[in-house]
C-alpha positions as MATLAB code, in Angstrom:
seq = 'XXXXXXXXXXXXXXXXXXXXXXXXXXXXXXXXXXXXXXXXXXXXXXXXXXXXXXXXXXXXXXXXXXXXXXXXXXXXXXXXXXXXXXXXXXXXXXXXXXXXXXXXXXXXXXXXXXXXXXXXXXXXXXXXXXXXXXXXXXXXXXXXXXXXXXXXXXXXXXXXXXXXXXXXXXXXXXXXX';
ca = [
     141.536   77.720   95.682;
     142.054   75.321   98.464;
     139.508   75.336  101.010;
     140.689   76.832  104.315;
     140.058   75.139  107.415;
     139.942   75.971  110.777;
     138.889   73.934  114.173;
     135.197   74.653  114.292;
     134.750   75.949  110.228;
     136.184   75.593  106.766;
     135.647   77.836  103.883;
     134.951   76.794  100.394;
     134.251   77.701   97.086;
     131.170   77.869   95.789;
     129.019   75.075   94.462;
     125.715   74.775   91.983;
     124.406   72.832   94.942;
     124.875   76.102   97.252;
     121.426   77.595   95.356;
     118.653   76.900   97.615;
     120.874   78.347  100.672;
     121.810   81.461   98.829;
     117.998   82.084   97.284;
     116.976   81.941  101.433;
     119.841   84.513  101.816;
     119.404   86.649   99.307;
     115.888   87.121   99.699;
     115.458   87.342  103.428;
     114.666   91.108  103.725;
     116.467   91.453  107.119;
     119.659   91.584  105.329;
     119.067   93.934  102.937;
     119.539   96.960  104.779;
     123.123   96.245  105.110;
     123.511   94.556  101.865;
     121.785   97.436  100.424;
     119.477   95.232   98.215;
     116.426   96.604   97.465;
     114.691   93.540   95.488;
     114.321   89.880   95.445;
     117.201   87.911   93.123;
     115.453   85.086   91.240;
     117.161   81.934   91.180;
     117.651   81.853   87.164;
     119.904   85.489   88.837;
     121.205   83.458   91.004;
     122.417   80.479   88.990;
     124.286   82.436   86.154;
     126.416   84.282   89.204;
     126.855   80.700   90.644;
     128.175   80.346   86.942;
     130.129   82.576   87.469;
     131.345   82.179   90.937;
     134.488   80.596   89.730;
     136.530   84.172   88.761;
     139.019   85.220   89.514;
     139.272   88.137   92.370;
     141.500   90.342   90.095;
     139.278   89.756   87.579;
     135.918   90.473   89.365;
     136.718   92.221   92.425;
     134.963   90.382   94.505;
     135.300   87.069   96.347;
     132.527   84.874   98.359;
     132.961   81.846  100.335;
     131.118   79.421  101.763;
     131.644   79.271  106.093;
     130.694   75.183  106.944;
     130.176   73.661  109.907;
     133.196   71.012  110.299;
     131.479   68.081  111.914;
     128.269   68.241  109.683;
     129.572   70.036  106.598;
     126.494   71.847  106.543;
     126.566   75.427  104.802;
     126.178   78.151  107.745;
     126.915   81.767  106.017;
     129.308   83.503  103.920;
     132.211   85.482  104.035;
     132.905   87.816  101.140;
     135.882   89.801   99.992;
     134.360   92.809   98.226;
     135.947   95.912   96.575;
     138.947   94.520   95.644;
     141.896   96.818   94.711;
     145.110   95.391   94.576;
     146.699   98.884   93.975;
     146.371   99.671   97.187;
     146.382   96.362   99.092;
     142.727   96.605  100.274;
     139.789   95.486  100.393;
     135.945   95.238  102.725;
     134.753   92.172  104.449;
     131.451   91.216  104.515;
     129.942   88.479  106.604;
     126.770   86.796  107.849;
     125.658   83.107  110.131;
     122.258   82.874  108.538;
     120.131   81.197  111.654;
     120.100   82.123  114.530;
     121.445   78.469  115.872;
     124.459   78.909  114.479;
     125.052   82.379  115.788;
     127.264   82.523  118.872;
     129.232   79.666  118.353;
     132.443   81.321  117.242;
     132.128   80.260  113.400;
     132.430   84.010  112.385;
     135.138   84.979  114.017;
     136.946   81.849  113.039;
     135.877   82.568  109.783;
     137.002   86.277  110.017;
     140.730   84.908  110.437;
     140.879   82.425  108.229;
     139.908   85.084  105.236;
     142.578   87.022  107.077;
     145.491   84.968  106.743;
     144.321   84.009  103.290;
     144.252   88.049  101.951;
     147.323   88.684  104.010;
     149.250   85.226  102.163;
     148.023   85.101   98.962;
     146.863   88.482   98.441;
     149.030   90.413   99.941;
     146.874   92.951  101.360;
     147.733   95.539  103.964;
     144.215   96.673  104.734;
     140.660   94.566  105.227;
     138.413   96.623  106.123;
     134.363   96.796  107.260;
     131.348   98.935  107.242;
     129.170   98.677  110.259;
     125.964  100.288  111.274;
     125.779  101.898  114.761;
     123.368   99.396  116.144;
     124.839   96.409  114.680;
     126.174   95.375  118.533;
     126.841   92.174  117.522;
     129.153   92.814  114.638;
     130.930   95.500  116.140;
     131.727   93.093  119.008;
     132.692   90.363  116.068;
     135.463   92.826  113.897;
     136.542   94.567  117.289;
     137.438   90.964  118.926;
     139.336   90.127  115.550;
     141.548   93.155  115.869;
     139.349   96.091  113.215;
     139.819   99.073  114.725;
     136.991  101.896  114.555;
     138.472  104.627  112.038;
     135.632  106.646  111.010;
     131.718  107.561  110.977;
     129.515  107.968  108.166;
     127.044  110.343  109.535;
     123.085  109.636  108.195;
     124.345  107.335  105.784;
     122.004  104.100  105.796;
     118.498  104.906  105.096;
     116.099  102.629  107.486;
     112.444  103.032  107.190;
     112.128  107.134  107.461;
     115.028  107.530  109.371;
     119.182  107.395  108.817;
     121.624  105.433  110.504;
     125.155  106.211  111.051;
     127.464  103.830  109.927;
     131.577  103.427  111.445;
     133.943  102.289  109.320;
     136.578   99.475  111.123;
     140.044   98.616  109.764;
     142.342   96.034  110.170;
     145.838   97.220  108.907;
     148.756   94.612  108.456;
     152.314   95.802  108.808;
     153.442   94.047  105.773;
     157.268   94.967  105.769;
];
């Protein structure tokens, strides 16, 4: 895969040398709510699935990118394409700017339609699509400004501390005639 560049960001593969910035990912627990992760990943878990990184998205289902900073090349998130099914032309988005200086600076939704045109021309999907909890403002705002369109509600279905959070579902659907 190419890496896909836009003004701000390009996306790119990842690299062995990406470990230390996914371990501090991975293991920050105010992700894992929406990640649903439950327990720390060691990095000897997180080196064999750098191992095995390289797969292919029909193979594994699944496909995570690196988001960079242009000017500094410096890693700031991810964007993955998860739930892969090329049946039915579809599959989720999941994204996150890991500090907080780098939030706000329009690398996301850059990002967002770069991984975009990529599923829509070499994929050939007709649907992305993303799962959002209610109080996830900043998100919402995020897939709404990139065209996703709020479909659906998942009443009570994220379980945070002793309570439940609903959860909308937002799709982007391409006309692909």
């Amino acid at each position: 895969m190419t890496t896909l560049k836009g003004e701000k960001i390009f996306l790119r593969a990842l690299e062995r040398s990406d470990l230390d910035f996914l371990y501090a990912l991975e293991n920050d627990e105010n992700g894992w709510e929406v990640s649903n992760t439950t327990t720390p990943y060691s990095k000897n878990i997180l080196e064999k699935y750098l191992d095995n990184a390289h797969r292919d998205i029909y193979e594994v289902k699944q496909l995570r990118l690196v988001i960079c900073e242009q000017a500094s090349e410096k890693a700031v998130g991810f964007i993955d394409l998860f739930d892969f099914d090329p049946k039915h032309s579809r599959a989720g988005v999941g994204i996150i700017i890991f500090s907080e200086e780098n939030r706000h600076q329009g690398f996301a939704f850059e990002a967002l339609q770069l991984i975009n045109q990529y599923a829509i021309k070499h994929l050939h999907i007709h649907q992305l699509y993303a799962s959002i909890t209610e109080d996830n403002i900043q998100s919402i705002k995020l897939f709404t400004k990139a065209g996703y369109v709020k479909t659906g509600v998942k009443k009570d279905w994220i379980k945070s501390g002793s309570t439940y959070k609903n959860e909308f579902l937002y799709q982007l659907i391409h006309d692909v005639h």
